[in-house]
C-alpha positions as CSV (number, residue, x, y, z in Angstrom):
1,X,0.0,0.0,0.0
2,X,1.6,3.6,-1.1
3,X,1.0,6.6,0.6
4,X,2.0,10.0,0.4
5,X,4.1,10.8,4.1
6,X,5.7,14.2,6.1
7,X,9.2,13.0,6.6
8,X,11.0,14.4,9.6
9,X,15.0,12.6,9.8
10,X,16.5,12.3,13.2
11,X,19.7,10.4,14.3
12,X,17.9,8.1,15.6
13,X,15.7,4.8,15.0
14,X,11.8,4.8,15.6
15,X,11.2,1.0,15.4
16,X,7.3,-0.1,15.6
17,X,5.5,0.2,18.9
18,X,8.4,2.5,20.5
19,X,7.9,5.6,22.2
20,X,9.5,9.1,20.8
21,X,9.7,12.2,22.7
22,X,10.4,15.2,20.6
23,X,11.1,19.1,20.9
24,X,9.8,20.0,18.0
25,X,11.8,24.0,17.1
26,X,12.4,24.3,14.0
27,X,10.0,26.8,11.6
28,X,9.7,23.2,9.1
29,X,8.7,20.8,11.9
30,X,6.5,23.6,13.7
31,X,4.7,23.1,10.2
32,X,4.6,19.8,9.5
33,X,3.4,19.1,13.2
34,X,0.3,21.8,12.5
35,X,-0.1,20.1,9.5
36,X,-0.6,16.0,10.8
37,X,-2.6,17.8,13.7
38,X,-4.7,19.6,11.5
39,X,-5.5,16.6,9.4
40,X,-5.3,13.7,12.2
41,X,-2.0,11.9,10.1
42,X,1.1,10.6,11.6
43,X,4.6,11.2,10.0
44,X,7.1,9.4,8.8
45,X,10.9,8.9,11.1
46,X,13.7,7.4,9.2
47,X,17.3,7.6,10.7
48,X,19.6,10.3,8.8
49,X,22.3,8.2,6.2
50,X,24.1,11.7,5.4
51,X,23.4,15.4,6.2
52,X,22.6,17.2,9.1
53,X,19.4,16.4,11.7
54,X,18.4,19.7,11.3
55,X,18.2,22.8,9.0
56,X,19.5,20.5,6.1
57,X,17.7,20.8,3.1
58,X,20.1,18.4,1.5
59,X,19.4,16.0,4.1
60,X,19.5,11.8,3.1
61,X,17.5,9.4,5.3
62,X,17.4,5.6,4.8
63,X,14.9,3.7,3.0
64,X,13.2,2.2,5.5
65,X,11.8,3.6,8.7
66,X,8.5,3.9,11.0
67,X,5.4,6.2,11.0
68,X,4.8,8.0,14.2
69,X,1.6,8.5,15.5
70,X,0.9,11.8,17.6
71,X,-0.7,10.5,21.0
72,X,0.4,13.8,23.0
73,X,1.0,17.5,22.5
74,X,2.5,20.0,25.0
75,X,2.1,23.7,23.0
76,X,5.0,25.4,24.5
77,X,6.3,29.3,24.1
78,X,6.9,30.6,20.3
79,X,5.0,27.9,18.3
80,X,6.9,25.1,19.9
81,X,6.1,21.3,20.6
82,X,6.6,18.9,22.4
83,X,5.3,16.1,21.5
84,X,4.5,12.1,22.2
85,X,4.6,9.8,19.4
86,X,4.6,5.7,19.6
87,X,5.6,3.8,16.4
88,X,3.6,2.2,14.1
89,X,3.8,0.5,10.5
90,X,7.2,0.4,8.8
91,X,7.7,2.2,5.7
92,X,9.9,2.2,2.5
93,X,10.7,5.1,0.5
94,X,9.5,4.9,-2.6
95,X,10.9,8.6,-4.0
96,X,11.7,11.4,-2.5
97,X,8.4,14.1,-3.9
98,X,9.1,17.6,-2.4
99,X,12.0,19.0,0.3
100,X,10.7,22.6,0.9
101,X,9.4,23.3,3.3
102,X,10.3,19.7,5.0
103,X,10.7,16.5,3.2
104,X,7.6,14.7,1.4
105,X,8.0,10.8,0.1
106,X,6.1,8.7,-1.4
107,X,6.2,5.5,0.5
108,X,5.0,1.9,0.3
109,X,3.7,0.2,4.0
110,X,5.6,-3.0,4.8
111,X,4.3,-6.1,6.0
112,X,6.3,-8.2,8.9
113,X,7.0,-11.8,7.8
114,X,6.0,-14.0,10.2
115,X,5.3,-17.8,10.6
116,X,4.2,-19.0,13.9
117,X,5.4,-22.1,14.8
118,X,7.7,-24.0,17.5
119,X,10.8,-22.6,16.1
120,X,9.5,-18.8,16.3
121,X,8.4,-19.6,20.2
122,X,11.4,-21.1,20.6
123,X,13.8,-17.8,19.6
124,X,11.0,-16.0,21.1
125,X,11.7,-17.7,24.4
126,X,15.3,-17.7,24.0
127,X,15.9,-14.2,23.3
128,X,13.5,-13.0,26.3
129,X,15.5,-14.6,28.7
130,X,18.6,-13.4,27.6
131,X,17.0,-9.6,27.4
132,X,15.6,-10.1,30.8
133,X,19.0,-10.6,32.0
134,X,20.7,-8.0,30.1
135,X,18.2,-5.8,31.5
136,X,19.1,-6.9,35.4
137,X,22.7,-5.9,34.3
138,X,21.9,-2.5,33.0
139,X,19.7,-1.7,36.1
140,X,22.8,-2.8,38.2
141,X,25.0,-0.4,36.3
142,X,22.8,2.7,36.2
143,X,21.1,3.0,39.5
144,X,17.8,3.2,38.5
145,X,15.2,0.7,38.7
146,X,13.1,-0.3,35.4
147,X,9.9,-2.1,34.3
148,X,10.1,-4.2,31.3
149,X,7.0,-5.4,30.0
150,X,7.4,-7.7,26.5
151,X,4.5,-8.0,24.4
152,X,3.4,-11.6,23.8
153,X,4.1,-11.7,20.3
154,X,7.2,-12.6,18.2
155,X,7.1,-9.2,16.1
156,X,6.0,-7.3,19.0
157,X,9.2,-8.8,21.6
158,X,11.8,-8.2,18.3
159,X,10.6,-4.7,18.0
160,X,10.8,-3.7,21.7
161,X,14.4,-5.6,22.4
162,X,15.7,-4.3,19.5
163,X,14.8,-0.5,20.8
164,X,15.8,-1.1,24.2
165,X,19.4,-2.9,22.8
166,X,22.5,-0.7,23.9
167,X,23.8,-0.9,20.3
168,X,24.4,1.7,17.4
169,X,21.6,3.6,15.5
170,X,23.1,1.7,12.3
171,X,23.2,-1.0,14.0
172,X,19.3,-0.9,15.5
173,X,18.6,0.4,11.6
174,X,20.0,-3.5,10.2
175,X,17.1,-4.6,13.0
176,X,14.6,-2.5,11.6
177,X,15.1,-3.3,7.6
178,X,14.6,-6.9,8.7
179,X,11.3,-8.4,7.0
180,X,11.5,-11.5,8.4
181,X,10.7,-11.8,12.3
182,X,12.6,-14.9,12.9
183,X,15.6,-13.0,11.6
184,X,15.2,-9.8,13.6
185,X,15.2,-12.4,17.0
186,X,17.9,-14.3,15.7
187,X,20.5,-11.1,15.0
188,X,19.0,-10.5,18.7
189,X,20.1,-13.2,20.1
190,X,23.3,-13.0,18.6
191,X,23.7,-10.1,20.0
192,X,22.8,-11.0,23.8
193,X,25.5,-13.7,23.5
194,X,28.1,-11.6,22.5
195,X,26.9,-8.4,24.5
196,X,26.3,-10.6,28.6
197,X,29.7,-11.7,28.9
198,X,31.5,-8.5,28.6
199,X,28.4,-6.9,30.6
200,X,29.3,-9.4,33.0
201,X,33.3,-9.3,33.0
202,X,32.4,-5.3,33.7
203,X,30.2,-5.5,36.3
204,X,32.4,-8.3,38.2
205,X,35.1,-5.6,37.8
206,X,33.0,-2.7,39.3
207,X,32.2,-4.8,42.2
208,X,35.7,-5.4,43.1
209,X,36.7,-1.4,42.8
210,X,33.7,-0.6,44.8
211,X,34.3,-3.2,47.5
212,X,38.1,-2.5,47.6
213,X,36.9,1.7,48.2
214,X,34.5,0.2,50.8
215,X,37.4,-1.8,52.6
216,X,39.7,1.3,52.3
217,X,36.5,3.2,54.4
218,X,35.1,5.3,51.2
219,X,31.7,6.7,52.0
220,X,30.1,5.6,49.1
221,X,26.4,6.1,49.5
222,X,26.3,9.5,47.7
223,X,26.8,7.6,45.0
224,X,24.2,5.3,45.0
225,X,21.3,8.7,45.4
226,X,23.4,10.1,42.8
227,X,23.0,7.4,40.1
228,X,19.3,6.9,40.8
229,X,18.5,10.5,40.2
230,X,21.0,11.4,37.7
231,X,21.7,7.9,35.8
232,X,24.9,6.9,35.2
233,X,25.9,6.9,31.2
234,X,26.9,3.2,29.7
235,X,27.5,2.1,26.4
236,X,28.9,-0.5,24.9
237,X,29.1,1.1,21.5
């Protein structure tokens, strides 16, 4: 199915049922936000393959991205947004129709390939266990407690581990271009193999600094309030 979509490029991946925050600035996006309010439409989010995020006319994004849909708006000073959005259907772009004032594709809705069947519950299974415990890891490292909730479908648990995966935006963007759901778990769960060993070498490695601090008589309960309300940055990238 084609349809004509308001792009707006970011450095970052939108993959289907993932949440976007955005501070929407910039004269173009002021408009094209008016516009999709005005006439009820989502917009279109594909990660940036060359140019600028913003004020680039010249801009390039990738074939293949996610349409947004507006659940919240937050009018703020001087026409600005900030808005909401959740993903929805992936998208690839057909041709690119207008760039002034903000890109305008033409793009065809892409359906997810999926056979159920013992060896998609299987991955299914697989790969949730090894998220759940790559999430434990992450919650150690930063401080701050989370609630992970994965959907009870195969497409649904591919989309949501490949958002929350601590991994590159070209990376995340291979995950997205995936058609095949079974493929998507599978580069997953490759993923989870290679990433919980050197989560767990690191963490085993912080917990022998911050015990040896603790023997030496360091105070080190600031850092603990600290982490929780600030975070603590970690990438593996």
């Amino acid at each position: 199915m084609a349809r004509r979509l308001r792009l707006f490029p970011l450095n970052s991946v939108l993959f289907p049922g993932a949440v976007l925050n955005l501070h929407v600035f910039e004269p173009r996006y002021k408009q094209m936000i008016n516009e999709c309010l005005e006439t009820g439409e989502g917009f279109g989010v594909a990660l940036i393959a060359g140019g600028a995020e913003a004020g680039d006319a010249a801009v390039e994004p990738h074939d293949i991205g996610s349409i947004a849909e507006i659940v919240d708006v937050q009018p703020l000073p001087f026409g600005r947004f900030f808005i909401s959005t959740i993903g929805r259907e992936r998208f690839r772009i057909r041709s690119i129709v207008s760039r002034e004032p903000f890109l305008t594709v033409e793009a065809e809705l892409l359906d997810e390939d999926l056979e159920e069947d013992d060896e998609s519950d299987d991955l299914r299974g697989r790969v949730r266990s090894l998220f759940l415990e790559y999430v434990e890891m992450l919650v150690e490292f930063s401080g701050q407690e989370t609630n992970v909730e994965l959907p009870g479908d195969a497409a649904g648990t591919s989309f949501l581990i490949g958002d929350a995966l601590q991994v590159a935006e070209t990376v995340k963007q291979r995950l997205l271009e995936l058609d095949d759901t079974k493929a998507r778990l599978r580069a997953e769960l490759g993923f989870l193999e290679r990433l919980l060993p050197q989560l767990t070498r690191l963490l085993e490695r912080r917990r022998t600094e911050l015990q040896a601090r603790q023997d030496d008589g360091e105070d080190l309960s600031y850092r603990v309030d600290q982490e929780r309300f600030f975070g603590k940055f970690f990438s593996l990238n």
